[in-house]
SEFI-171858 format. One record per residue (C-alpha): x, y, z negated; residue number from 1; residue in one letter. Coordinates in steps of 0.001 Angstrom, whole numbers, always signed. Layout:
! residues N
{c1:X	c2:Y	c3:Z	i:NUM	aa:a}
...
***
This chain:
! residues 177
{c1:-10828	c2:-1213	c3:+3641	i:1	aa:x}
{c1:-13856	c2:+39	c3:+1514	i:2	aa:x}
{c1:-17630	c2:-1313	c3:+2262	i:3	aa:x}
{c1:-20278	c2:-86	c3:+1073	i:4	aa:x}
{c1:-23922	c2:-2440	c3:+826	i:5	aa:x}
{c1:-26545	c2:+443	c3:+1903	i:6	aa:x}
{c1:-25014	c2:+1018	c3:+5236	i:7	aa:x}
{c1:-25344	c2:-2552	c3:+6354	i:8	aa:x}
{c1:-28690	c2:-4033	c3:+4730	i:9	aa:x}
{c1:-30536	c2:-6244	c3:+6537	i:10	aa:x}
{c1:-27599	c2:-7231	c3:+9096	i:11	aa:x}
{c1:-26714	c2:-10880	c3:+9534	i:12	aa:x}
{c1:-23834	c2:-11445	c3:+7097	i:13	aa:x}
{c1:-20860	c2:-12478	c3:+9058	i:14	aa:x}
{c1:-16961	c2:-12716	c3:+8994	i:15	aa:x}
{c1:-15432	c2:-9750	c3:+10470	i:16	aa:x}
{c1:-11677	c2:-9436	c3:+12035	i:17	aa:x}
{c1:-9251	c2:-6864	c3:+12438	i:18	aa:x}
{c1:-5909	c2:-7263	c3:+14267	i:19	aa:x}
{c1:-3428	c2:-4807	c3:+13717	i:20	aa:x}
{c1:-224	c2:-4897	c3:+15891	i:21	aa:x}
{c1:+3301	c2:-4783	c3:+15880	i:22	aa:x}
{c1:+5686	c2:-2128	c3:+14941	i:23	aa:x}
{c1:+3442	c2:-335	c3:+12364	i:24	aa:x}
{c1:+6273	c2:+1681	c3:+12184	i:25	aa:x}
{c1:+7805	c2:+5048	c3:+10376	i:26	aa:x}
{c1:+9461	c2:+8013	c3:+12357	i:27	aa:x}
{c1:+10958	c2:+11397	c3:+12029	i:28	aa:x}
{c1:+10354	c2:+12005	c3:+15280	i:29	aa:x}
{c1:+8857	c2:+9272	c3:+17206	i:30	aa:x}
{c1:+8118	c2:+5535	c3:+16728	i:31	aa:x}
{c1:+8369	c2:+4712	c3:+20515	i:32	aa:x}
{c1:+11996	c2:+5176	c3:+20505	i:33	aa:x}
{c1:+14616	c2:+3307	c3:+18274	i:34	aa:x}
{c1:+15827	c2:+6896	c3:+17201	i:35	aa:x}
{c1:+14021	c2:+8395	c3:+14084	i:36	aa:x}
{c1:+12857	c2:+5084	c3:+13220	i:37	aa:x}
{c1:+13162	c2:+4550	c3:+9148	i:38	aa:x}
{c1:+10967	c2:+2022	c3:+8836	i:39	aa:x}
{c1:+9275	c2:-812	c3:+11267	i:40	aa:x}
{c1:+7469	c2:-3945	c3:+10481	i:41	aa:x}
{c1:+6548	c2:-6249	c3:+13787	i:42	aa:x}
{c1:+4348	c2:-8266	c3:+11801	i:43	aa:x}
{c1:+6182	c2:-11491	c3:+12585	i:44	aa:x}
{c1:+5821	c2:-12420	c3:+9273	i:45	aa:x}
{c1:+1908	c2:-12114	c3:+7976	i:46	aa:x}
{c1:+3276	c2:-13485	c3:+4354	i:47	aa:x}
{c1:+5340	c2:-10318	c3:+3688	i:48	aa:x}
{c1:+1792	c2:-8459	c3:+2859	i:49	aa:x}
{c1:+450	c2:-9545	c3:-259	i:50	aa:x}
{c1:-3853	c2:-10096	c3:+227	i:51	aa:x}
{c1:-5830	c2:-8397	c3:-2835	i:52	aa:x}
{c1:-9562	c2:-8098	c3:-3205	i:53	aa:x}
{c1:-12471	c2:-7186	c3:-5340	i:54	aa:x}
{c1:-14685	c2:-10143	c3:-6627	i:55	aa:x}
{c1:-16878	c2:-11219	c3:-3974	i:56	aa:x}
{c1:-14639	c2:-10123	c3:-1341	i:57	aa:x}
{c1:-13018	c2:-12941	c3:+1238	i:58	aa:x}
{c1:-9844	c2:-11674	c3:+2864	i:59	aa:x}
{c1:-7159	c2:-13852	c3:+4805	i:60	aa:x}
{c1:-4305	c2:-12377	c3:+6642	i:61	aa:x}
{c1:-2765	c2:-14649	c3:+9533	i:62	aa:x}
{c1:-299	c2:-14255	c3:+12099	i:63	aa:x}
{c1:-1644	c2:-13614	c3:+15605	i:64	aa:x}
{c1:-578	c2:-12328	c3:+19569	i:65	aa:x}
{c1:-879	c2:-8950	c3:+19080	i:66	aa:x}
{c1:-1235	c2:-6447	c3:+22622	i:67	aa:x}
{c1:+2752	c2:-6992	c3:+22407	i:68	aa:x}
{c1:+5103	c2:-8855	c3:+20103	i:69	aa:x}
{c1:+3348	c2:-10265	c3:+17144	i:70	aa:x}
{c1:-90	c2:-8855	c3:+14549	i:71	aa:x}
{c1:-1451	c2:-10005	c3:+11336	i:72	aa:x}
{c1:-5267	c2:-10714	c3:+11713	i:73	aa:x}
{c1:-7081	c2:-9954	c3:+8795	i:74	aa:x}
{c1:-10403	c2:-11838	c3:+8285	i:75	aa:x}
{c1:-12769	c2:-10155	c3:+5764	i:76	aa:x}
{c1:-16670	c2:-10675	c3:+4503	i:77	aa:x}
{c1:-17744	c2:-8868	c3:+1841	i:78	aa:x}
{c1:-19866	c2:-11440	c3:+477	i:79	aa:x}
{c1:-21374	c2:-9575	c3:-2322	i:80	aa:x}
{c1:-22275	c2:-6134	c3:-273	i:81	aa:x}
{c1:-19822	c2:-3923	c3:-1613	i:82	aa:x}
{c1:-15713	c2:-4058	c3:-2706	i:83	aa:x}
{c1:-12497	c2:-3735	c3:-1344	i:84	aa:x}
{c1:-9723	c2:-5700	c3:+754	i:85	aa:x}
{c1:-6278	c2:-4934	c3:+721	i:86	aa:x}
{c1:-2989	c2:-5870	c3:+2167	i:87	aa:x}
{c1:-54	c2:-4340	c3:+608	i:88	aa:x}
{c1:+3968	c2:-4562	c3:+1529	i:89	aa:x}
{c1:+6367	c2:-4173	c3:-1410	i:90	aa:x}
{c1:+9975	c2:-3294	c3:-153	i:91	aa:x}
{c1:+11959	c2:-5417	c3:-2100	i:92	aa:x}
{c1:+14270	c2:-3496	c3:-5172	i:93	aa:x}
{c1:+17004	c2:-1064	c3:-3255	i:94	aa:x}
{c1:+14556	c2:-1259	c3:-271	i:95	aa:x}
{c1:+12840	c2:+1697	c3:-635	i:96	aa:x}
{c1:+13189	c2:+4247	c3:+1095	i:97	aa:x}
{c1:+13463	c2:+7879	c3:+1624	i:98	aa:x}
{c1:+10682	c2:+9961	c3:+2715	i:99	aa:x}
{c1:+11606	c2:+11880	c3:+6333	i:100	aa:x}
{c1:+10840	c2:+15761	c3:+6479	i:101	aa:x}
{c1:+7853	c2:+15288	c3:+9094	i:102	aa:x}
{c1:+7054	c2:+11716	c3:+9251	i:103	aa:x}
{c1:+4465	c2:+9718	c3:+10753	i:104	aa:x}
{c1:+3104	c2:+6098	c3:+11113	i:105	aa:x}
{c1:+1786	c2:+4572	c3:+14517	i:106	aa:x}
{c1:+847	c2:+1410	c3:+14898	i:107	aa:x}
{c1:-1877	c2:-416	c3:+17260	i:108	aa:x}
{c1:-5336	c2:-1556	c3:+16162	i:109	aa:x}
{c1:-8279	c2:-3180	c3:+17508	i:110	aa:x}
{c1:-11003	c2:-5030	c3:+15518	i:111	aa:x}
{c1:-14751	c2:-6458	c3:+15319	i:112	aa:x}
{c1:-16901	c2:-5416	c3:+12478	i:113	aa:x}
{c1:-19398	c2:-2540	c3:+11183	i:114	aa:x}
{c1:-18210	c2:+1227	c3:+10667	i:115	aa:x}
{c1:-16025	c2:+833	c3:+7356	i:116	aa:x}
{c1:-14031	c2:+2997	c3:+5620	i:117	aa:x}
{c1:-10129	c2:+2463	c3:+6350	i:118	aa:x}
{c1:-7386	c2:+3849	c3:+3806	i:119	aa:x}
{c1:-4099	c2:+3580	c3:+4619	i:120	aa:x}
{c1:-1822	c2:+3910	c3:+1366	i:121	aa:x}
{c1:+1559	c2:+5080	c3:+179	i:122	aa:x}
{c1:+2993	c2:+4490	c3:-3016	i:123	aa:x}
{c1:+5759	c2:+5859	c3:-4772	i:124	aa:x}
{c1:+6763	c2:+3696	c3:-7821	i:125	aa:x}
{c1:+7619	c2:+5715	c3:-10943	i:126	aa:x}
{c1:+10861	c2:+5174	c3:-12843	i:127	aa:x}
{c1:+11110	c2:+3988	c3:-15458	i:128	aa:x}
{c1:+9812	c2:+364	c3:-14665	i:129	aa:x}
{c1:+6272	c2:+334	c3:-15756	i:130	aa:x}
{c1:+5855	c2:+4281	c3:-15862	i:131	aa:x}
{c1:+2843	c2:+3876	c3:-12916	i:132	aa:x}
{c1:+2568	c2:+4301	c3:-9395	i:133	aa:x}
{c1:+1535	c2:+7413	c3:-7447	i:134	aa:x}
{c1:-911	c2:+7071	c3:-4336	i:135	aa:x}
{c1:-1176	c2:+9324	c3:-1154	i:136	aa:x}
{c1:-3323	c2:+8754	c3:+1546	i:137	aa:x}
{c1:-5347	c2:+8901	c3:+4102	i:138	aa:x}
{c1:-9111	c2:+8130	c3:+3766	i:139	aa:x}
{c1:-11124	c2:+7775	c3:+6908	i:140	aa:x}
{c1:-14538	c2:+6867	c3:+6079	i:141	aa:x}
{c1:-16676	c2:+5689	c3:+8942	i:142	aa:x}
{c1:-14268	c2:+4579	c3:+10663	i:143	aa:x}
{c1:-15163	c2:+2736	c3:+14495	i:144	aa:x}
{c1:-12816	c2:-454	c3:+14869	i:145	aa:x}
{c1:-12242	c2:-420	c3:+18504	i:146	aa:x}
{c1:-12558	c2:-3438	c3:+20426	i:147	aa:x}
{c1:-9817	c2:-3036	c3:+22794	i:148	aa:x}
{c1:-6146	c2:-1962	c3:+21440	i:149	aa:x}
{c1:-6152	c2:+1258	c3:+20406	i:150	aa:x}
{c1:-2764	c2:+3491	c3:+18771	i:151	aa:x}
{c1:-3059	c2:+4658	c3:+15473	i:152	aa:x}
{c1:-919	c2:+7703	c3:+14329	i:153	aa:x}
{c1:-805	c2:+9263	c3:+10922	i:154	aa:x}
{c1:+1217	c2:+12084	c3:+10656	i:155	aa:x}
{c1:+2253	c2:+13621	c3:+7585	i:156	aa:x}
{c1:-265	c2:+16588	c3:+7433	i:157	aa:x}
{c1:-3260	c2:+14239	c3:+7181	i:158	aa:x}
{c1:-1702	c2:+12694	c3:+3533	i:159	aa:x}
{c1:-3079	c2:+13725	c3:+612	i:160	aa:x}
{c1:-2301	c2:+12953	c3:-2858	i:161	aa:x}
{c1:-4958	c2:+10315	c3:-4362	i:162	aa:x}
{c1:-3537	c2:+9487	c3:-7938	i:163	aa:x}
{c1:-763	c2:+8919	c3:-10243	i:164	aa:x}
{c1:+1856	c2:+10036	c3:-12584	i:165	aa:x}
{c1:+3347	c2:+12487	c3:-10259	i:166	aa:x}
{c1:+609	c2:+14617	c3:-10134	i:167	aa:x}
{c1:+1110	c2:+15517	c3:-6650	i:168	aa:x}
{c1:+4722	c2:+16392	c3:-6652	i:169	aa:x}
{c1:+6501	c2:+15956	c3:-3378	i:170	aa:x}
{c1:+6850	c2:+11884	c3:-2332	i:171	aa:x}
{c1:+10721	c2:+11300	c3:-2519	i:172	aa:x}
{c1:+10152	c2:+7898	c3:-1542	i:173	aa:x}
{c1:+8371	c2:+4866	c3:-372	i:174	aa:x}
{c1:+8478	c2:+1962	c3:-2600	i:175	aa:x}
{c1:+5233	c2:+542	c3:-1072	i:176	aa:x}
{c1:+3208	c2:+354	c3:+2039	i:177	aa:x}
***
């Protein structure tokens, strides 16, 4: 999540919250049935996503009720006017995995706060140890948090390489979400 200051002058500075829900999950076909499913996290645990920001930026994630099963709330302010929050999952070594012909992720989301832009991240981690990481994504600036639940699905088409050593080779893999 990306703010920027000149959007929001003059508004009362506030703590916003986003909830996102359980099974963000990872398909070759779809993520509402157990078959196709590579990849799904419920959220039970918020501690398995690792909180990073940019100086003057305040993010917490907690465990919450999500619209079913289990959600990790994410707090944020962005105290200064301007920065970045981040949650991030490593899969732990041997974890990663392959990368599905047509994937997609689908999740649910609902949140309060100002039109922000929301990037949702892949990275591929480049051998050996230490080589560098390489980054697609999708970057949706403006981006309306609903109030009420509301599914989000990413399919593979709306990826795009962002950086890295790769140099937008083909993702074999998923070493981080």
């Amino acid at each position: 999540m990306r703010h920027e200051a000149s959007r929001h002058r003059g508004e009362e500075r506030r703590l916003w919250t986003v909830v996102v829900v359980s099974s963000l999950c990872l398909a070759g076909g779809s993520c509402a049935y157990a078959d196709g499913v590579v990849w799904r996290d419920g959220f039970e645990d918020a501690s398995a996503w690792k909180v990073l920001t940019a100086d003057g930026v305040r993010l917490t994630a907690s465990a919450a009720d999500g619209a079913s099963g289990r959600a990790i709330r994410l707090d944020y302010d962005f105290a200064r006017g301007s920065g970045y929050g981040i949650i991030r999952r490593e899969l732990a070594p041997g974890a990663a995995f392959p990368v599905p012909e047509n994937y997609r992720f689908r999740w649910q989301m609902r949140g309060d706060g100002p039109r922000n832009t929301l990037e949702f991240k892949l990275v591929e981690k480049e051998p050996p140890p230490g080589a560098g990481e390489s980054v697609w994504w999708v970057n949706q600036r403006d981006f309306a948090f609903a109030k009420d639940w509301k599914e989000i699905v990413l399919p593979k088409r709306k990826f795009g390489f962002a950086w890295g050593p790769s140099g937008g080779a083909a993702m074999k893999r998923i070493d981080a979400i």
